[in-house]
PDB file with one MODEL, atoms N, CA, C and O in Angstrom:
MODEL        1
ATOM      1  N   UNK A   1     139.460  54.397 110.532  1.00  0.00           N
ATOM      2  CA  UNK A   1     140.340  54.916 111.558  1.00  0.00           C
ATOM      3  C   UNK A   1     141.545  55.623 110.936  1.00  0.00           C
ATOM      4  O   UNK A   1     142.269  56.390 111.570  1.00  0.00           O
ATOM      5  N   UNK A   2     141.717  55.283 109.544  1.00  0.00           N
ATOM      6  CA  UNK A   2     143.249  56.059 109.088  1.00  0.00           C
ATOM      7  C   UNK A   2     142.931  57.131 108.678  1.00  0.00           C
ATOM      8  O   UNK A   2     143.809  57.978 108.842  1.00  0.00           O
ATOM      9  N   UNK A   3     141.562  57.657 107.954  1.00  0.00           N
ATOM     10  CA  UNK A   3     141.371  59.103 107.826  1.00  0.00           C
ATOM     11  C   UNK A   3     141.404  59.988 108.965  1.00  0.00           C
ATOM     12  O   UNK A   3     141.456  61.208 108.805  1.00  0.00           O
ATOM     13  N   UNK A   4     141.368  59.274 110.478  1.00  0.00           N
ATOM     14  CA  UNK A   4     141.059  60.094 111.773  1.00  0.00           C
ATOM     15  C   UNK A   4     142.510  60.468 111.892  1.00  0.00           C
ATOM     16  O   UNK A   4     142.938  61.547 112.304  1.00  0.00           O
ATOM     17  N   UNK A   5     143.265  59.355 111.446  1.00  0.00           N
ATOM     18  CA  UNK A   5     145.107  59.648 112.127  1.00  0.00           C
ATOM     19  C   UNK A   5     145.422  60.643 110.898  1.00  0.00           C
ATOM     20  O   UNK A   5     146.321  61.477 111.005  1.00  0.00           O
ATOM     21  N   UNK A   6     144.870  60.557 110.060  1.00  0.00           N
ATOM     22  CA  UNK A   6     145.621  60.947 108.544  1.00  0.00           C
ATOM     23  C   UNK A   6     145.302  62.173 109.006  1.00  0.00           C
ATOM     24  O   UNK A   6     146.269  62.936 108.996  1.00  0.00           O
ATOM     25  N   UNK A   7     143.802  62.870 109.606  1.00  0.00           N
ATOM     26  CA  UNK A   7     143.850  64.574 109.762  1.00  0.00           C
ATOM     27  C   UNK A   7     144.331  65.152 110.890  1.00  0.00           C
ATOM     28  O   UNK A   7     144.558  66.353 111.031  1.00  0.00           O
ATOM     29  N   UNK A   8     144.553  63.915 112.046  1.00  0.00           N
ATOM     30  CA  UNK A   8     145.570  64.728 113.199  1.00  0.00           C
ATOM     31  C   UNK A   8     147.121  64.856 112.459  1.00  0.00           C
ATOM     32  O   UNK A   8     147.721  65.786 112.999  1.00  0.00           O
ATOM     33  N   UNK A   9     148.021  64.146 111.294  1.00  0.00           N
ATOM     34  CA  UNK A   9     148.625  64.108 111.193  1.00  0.00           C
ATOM     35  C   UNK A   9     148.950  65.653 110.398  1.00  0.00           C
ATOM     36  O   UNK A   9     149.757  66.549 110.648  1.00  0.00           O
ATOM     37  N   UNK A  10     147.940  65.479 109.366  1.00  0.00           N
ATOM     38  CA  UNK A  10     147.761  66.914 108.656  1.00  0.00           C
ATOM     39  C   UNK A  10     148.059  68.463 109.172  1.00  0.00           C
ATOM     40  O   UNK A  10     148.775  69.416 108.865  1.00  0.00           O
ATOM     41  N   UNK A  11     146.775  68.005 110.424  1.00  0.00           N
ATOM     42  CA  UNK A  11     146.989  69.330 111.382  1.00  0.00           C
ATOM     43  C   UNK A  11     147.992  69.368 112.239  1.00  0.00           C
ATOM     44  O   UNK A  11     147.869  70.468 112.778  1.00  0.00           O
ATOM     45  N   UNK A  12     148.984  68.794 112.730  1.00  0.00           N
ATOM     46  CA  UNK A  12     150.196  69.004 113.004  1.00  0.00           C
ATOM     47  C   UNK A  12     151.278  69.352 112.316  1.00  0.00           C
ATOM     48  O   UNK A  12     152.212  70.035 112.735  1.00  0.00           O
ATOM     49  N   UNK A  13     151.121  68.753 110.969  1.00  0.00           N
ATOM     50  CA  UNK A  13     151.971  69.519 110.092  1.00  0.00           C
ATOM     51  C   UNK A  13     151.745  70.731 109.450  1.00  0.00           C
ATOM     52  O   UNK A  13     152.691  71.367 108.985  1.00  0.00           O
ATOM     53  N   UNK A  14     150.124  71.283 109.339  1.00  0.00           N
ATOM     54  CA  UNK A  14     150.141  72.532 108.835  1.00  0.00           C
ATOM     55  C   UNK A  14     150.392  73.141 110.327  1.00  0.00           C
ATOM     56  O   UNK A  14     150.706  74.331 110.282  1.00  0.00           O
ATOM     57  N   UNK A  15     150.318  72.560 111.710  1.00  0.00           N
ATOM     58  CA  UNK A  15     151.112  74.209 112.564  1.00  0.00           C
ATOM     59  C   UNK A  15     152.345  74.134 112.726  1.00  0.00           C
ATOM     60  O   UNK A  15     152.949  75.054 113.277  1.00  0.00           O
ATOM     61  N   UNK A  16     153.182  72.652 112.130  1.00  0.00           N
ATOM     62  CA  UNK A  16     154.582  73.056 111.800  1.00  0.00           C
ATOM     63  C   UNK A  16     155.193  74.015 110.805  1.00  0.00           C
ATOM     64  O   UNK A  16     156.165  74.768 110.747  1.00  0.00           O
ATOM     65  N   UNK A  17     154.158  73.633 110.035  1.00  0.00           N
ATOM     66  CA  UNK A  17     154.896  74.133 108.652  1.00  0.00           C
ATOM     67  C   UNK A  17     155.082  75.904 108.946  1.00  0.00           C
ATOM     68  O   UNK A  17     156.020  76.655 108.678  1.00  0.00           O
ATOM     69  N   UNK A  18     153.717  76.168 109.627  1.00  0.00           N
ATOM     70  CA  UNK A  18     153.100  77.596 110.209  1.00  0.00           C
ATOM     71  C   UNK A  18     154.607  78.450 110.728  1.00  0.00           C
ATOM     72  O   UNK A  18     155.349  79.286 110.213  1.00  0.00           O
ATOM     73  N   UNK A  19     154.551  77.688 112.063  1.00  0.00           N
ATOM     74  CA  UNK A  19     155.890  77.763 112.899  1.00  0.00           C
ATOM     75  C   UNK A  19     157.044  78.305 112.137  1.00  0.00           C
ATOM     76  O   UNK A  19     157.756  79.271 112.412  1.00  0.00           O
ATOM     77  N   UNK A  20     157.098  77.336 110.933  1.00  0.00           N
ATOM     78  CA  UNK A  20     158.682  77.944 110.075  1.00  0.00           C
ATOM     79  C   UNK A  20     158.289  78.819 108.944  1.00  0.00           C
ATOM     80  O   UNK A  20     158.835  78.979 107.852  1.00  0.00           O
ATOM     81  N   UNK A  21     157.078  79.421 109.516  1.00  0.00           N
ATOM     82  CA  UNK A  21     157.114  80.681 108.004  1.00  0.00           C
ATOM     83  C   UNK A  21     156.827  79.920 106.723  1.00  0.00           C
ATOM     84  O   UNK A  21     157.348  80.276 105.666  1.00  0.00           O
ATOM     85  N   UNK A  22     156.119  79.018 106.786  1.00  0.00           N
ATOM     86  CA  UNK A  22     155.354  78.226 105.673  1.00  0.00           C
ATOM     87  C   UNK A  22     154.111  78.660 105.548  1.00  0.00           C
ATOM     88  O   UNK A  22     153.497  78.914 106.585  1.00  0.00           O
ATOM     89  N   UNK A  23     153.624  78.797 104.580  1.00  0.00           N
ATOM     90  CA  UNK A  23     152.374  78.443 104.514  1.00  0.00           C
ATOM     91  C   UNK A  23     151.259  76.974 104.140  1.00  0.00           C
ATOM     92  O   UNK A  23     151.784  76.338 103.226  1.00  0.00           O
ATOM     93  N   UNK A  24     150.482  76.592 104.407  1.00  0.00           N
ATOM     94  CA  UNK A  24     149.569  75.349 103.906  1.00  0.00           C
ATOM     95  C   UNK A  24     148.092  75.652 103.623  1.00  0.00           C
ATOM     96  O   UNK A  24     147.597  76.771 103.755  1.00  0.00           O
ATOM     97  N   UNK A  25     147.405  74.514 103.206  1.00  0.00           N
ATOM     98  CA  UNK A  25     146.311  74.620 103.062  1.00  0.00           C
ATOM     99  C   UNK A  25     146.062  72.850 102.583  1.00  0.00           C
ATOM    100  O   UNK A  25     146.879  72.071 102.092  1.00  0.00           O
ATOM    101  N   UNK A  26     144.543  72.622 102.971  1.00  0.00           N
ATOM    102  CA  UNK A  26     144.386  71.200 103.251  1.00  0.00           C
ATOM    103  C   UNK A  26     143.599  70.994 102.035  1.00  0.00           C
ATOM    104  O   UNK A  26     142.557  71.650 102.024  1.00  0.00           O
ATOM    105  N   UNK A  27     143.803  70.297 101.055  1.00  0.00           N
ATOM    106  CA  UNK A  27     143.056  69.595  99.999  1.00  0.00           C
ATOM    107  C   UNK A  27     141.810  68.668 100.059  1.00  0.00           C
ATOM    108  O   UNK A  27     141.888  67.494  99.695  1.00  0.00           O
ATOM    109  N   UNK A  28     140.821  69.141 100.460  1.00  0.00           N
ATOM    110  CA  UNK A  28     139.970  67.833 100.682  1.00  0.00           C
ATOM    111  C   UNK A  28     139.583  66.788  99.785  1.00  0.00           C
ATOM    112  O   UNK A  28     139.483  65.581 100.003  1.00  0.00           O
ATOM    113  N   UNK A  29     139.295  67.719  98.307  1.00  0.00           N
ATOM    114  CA  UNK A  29     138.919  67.004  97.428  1.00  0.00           C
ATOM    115  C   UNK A  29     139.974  66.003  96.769  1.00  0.00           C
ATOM    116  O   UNK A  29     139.616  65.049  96.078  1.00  0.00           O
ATOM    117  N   UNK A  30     141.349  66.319  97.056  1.00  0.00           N
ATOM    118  CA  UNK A  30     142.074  65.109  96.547  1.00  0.00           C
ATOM    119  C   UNK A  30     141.891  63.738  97.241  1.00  0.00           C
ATOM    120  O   UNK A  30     142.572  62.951  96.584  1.00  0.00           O
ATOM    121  N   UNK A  31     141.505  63.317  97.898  1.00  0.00           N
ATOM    122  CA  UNK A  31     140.653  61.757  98.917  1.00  0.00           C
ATOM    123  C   UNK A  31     139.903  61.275  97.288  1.00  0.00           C
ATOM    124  O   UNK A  31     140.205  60.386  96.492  1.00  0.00           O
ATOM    125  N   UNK A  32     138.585  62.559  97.282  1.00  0.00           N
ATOM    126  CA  UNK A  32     137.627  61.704  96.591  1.00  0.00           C
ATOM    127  C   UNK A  32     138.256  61.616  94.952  1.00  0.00           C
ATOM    128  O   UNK A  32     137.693  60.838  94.181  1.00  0.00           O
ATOM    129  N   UNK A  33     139.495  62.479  94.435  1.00  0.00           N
ATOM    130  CA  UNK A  33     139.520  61.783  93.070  1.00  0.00           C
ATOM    131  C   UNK A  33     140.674  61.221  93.020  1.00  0.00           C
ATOM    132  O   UNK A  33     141.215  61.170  91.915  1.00  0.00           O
ATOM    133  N   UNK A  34     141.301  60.704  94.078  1.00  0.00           N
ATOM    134  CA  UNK A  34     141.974  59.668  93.977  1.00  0.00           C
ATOM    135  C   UNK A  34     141.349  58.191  94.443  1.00  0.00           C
ATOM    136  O   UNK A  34     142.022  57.161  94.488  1.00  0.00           O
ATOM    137  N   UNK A  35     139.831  58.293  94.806  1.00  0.00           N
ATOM    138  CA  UNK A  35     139.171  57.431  94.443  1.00  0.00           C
ATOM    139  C   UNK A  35     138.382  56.855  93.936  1.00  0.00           C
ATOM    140  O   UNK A  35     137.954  55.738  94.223  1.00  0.00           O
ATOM    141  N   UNK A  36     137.952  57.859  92.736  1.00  0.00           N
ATOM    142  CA  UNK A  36     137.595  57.946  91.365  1.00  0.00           C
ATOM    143  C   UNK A  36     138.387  57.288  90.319  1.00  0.00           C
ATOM    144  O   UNK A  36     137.962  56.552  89.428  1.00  0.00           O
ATOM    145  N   UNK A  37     140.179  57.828  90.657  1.00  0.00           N
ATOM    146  CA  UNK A  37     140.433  58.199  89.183  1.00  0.00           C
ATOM    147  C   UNK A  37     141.757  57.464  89.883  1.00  0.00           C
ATOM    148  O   UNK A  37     142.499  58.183  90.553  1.00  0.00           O
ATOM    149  N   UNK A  38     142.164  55.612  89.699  1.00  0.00           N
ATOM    150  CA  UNK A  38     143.153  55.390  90.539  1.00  0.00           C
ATOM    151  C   UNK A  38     144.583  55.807  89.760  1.00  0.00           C
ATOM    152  O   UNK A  38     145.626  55.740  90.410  1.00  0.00           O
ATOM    153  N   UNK A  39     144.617  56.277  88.228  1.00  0.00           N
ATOM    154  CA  UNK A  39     145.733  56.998  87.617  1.00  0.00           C
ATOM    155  C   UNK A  39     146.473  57.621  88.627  1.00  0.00           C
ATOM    156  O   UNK A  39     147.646  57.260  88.725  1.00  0.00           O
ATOM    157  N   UNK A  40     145.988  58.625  89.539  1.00  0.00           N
ATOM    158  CA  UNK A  40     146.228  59.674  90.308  1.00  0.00           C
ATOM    159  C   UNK A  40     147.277  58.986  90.944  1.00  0.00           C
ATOM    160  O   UNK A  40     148.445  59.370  91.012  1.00  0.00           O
ATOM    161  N   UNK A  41     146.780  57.896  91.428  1.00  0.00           N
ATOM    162  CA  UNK A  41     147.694  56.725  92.530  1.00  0.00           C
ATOM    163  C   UNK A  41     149.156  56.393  91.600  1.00  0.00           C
ATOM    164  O   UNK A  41     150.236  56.766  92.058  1.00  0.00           O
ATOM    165  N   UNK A  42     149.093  55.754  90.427  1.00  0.00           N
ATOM    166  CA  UNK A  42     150.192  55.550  89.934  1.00  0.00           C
ATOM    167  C   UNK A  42     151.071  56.772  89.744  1.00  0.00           C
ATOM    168  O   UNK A  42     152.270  56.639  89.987  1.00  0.00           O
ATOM    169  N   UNK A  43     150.590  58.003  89.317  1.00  0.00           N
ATOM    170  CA  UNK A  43     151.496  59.457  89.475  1.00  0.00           C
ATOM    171  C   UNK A  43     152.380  59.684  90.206  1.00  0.00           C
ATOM    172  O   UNK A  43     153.562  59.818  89.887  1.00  0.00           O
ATOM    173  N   UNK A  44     151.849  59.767  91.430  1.00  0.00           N
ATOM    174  CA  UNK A  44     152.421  60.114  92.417  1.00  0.00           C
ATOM    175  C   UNK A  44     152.903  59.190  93.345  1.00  0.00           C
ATOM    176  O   UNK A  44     153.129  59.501  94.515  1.00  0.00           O
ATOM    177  N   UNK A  45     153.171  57.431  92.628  1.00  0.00           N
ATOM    178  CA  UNK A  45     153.859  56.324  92.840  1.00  0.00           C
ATOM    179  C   UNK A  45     153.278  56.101  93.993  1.00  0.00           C
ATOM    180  O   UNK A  45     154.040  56.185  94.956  1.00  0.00           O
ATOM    181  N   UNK A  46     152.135  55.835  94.231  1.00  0.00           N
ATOM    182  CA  UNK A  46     151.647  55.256  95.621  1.00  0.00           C
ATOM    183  C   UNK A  46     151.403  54.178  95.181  1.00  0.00           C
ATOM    184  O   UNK A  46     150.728  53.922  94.184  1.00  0.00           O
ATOM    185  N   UNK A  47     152.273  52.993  96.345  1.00  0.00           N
ATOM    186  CA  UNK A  47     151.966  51.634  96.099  1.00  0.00           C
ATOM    187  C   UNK A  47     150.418  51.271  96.173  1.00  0.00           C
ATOM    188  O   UNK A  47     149.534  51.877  96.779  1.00  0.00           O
ATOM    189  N   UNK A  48     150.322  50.091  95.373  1.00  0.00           N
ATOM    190  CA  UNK A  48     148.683  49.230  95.141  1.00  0.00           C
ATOM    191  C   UNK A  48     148.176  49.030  96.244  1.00  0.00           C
ATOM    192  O   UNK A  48     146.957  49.087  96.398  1.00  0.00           O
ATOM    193  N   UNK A  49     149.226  48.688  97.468  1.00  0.00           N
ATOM    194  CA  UNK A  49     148.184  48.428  98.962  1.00  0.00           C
ATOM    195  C   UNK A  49     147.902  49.519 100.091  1.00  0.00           C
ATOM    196  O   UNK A  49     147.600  49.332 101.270  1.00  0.00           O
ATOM    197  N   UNK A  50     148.108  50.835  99.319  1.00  0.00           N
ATOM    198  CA  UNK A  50     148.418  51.786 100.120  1.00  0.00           C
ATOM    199  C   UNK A  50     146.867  52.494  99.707  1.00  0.00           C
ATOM    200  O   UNK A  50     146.072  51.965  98.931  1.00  0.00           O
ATOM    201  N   UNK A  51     146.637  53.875 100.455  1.00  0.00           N
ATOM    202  CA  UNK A  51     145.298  54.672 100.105  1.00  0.00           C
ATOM    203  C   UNK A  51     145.453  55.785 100.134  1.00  0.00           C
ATOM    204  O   UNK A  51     146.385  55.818 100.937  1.00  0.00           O
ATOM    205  N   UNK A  52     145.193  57.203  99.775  1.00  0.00           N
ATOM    206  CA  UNK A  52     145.196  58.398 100.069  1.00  0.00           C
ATOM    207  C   UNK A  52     144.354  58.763 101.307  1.00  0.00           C
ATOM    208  O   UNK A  52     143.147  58.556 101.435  1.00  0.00           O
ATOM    209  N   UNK A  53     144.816  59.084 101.802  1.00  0.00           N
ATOM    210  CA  UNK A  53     144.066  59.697 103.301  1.00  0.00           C
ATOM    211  C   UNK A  53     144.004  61.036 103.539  1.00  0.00           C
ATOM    212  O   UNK A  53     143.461  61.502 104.540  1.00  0.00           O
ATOM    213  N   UNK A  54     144.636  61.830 102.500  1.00  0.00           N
ATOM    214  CA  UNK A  54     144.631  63.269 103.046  1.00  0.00           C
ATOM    215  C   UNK A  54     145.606  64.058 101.966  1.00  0.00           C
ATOM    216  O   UNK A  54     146.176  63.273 101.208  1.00  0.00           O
ATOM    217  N   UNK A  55     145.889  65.350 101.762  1.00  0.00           N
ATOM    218  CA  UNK A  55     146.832  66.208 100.780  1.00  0.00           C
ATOM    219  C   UNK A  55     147.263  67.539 101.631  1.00  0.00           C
ATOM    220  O   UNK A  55     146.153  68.018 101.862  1.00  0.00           O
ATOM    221  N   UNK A  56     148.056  68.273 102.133  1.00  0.00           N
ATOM    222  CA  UNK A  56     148.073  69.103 102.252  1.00  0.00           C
ATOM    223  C   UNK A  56     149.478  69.170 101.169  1.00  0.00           C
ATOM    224  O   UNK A  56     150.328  68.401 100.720  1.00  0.00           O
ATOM    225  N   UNK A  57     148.973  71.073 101.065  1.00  0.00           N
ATOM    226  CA  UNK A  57     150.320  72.259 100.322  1.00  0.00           C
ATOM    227  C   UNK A  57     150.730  73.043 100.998  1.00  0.00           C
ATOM    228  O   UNK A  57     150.050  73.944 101.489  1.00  0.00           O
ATOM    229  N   UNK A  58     152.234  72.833 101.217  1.00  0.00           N
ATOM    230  CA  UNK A  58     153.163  73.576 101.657  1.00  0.00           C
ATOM    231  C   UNK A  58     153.873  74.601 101.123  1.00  0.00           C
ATOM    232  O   UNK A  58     154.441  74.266 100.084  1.00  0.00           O
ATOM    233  N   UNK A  59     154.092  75.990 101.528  1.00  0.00           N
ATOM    234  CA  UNK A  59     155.089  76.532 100.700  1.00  0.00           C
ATOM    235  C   UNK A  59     155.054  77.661 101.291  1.00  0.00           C
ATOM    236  O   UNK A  59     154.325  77.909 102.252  1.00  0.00           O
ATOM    237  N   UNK A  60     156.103  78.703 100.588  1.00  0.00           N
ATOM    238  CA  UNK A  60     156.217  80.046 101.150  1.00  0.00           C
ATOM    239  C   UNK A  60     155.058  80.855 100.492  1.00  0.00           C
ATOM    240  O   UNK A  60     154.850  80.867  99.279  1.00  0.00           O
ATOM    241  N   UNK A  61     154.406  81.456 101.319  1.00  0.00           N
ATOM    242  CA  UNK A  61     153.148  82.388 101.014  1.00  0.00           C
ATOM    243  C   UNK A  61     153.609  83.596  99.928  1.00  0.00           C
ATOM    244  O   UNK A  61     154.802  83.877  99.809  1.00  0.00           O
ATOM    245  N   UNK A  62     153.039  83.973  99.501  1.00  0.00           N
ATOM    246  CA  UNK A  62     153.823  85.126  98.517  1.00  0.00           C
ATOM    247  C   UNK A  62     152.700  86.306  99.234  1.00  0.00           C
ATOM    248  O   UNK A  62     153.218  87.410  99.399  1.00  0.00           O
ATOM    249  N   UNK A  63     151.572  86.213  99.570  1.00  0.00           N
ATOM    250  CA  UNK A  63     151.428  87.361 100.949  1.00  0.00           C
ATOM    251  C   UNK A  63     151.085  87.555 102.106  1.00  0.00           C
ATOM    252  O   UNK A  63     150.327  86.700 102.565  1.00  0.00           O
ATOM    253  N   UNK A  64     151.417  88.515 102.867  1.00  0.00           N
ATOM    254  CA  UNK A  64     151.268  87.875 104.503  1.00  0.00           C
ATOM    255  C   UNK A  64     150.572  89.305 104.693  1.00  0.00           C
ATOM    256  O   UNK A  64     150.953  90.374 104.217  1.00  0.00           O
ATOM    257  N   UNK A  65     149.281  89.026 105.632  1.00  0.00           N
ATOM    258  CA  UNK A  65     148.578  89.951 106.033  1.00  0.00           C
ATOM    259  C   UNK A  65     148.813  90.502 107.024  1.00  0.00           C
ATOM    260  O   UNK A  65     148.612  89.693 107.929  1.00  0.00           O
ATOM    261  N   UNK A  66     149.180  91.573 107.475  1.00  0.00           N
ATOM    262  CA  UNK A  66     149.742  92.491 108.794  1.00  0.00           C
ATOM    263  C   UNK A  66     148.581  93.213 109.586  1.00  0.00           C
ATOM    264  O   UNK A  66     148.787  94.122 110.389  1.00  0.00           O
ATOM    265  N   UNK A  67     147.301  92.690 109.258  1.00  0.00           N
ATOM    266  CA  UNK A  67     146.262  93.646 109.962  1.00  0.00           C
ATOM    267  C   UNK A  67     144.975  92.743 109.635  1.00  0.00           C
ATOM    268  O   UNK A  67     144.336  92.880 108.591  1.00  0.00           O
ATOM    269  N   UNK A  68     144.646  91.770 110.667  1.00  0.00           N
ATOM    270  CA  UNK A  68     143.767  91.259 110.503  1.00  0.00           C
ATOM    271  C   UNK A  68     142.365  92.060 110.514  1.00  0.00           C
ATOM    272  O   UNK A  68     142.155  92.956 111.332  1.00  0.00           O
ATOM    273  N   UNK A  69     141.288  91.609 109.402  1.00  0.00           N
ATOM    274  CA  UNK A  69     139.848  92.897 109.763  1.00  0.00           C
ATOM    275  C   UNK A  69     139.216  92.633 111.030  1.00  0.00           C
ATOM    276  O   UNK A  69     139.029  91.559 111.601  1.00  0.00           O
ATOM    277  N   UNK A  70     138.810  94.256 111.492  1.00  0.00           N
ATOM    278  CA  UNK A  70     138.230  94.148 112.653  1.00  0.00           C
ATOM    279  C   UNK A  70     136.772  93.756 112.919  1.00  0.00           C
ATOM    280  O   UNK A  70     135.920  94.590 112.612  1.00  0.00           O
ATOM    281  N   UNK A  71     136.399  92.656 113.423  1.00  0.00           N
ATOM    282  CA  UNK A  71     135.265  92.335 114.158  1.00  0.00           C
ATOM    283  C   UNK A  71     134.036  92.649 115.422  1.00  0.00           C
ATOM    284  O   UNK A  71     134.205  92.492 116.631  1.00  0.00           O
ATOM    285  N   UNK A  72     133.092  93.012 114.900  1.00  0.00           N
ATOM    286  CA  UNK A  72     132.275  93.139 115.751  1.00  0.00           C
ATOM    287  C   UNK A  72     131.987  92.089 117.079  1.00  0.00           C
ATOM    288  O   UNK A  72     131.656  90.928 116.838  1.00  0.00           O
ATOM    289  N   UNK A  73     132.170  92.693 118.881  1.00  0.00           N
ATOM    290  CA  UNK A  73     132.701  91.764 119.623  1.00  0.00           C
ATOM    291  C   UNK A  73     131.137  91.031 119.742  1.00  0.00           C
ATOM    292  O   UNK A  73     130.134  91.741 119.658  1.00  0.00           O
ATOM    293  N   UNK A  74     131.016  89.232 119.988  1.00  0.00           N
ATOM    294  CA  UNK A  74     130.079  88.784 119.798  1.00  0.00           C
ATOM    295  C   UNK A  74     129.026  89.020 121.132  1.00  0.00           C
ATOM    296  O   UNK A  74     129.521  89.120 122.255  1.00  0.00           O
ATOM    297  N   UNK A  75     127.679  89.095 120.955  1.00  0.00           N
ATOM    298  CA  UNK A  75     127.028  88.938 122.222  1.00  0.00           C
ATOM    299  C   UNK A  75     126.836  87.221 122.716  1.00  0.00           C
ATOM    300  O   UNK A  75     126.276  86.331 122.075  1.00  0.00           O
ATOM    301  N   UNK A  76     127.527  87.125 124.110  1.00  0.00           N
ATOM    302  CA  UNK A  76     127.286  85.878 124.308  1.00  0.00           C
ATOM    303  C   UNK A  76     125.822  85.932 125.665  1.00  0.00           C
ATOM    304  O   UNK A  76     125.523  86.851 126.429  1.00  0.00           O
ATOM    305  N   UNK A  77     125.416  85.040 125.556  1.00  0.00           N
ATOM    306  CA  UNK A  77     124.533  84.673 126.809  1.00  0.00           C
ATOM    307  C   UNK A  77     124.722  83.734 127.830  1.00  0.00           C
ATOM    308  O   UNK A  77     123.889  82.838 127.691  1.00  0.00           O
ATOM    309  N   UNK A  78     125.562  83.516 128.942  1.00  0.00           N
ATOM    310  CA  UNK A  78     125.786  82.167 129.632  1.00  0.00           C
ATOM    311  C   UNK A  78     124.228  81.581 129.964  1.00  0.00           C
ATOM    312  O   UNK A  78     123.135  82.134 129.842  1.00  0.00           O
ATOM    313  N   UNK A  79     124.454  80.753 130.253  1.00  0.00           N
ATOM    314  CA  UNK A  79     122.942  79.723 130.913  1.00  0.00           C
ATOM    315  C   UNK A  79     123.481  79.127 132.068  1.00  0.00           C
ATOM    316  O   UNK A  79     122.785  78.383 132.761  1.00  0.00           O
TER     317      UNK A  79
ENDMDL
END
C-alpha cells in the first residue's frame, strides 16, 4: 500500500513542481537498487526502519519546447 501513496505523492509533486517552472522526472529504477544495494540507504541517511518508495528530480529545465510536434488526428470508432 505505500508504493500506491508513494506514486500519488510523486505525481502531485511533479504537477507542483510543473506549476512553478520546475521541471521533474520520476526514477523508477531507484526502488529496485535501493533494494539490491542497501549502501544506497545509508547515503542518503534513510533510517533502518524506513524503505524507498519512489525518487523523483526536480529542477530548472535548461530547455523548454515552444512548439509541440504535430500529430496525425486519431481515427476513433464509438460502439
Amino acid at each position: 500500500m505505500g508504493g500506491y501513496h508513494a506514486n500519488l505523492a510523486l505525481h502531485n509533486a511533479a504537477l507542483m513542481a510543473y506549476s512553478l517552472g520546475l521541471g521533474s522526472v520520476c526514477i523508477a529504477s531507484f526502488v529496485q537498487v535501493c533494494e539490491r544495494d542497501k549502501s544506497i540507504q545509508q547515503l542518503i541517511k534513510l533510517p533502518e526502519n524506513h524503505k524507498v518508495y519512489g525518487a523523483l528530480v526536480i529542477g530548472y529545465p535548461r530547455f523548454e519546447f515552444k512548439k509541440w510536434p504535430e500529430r496525425k488526428t486519431p481515427k476513433i470508432t464509438w460502439l
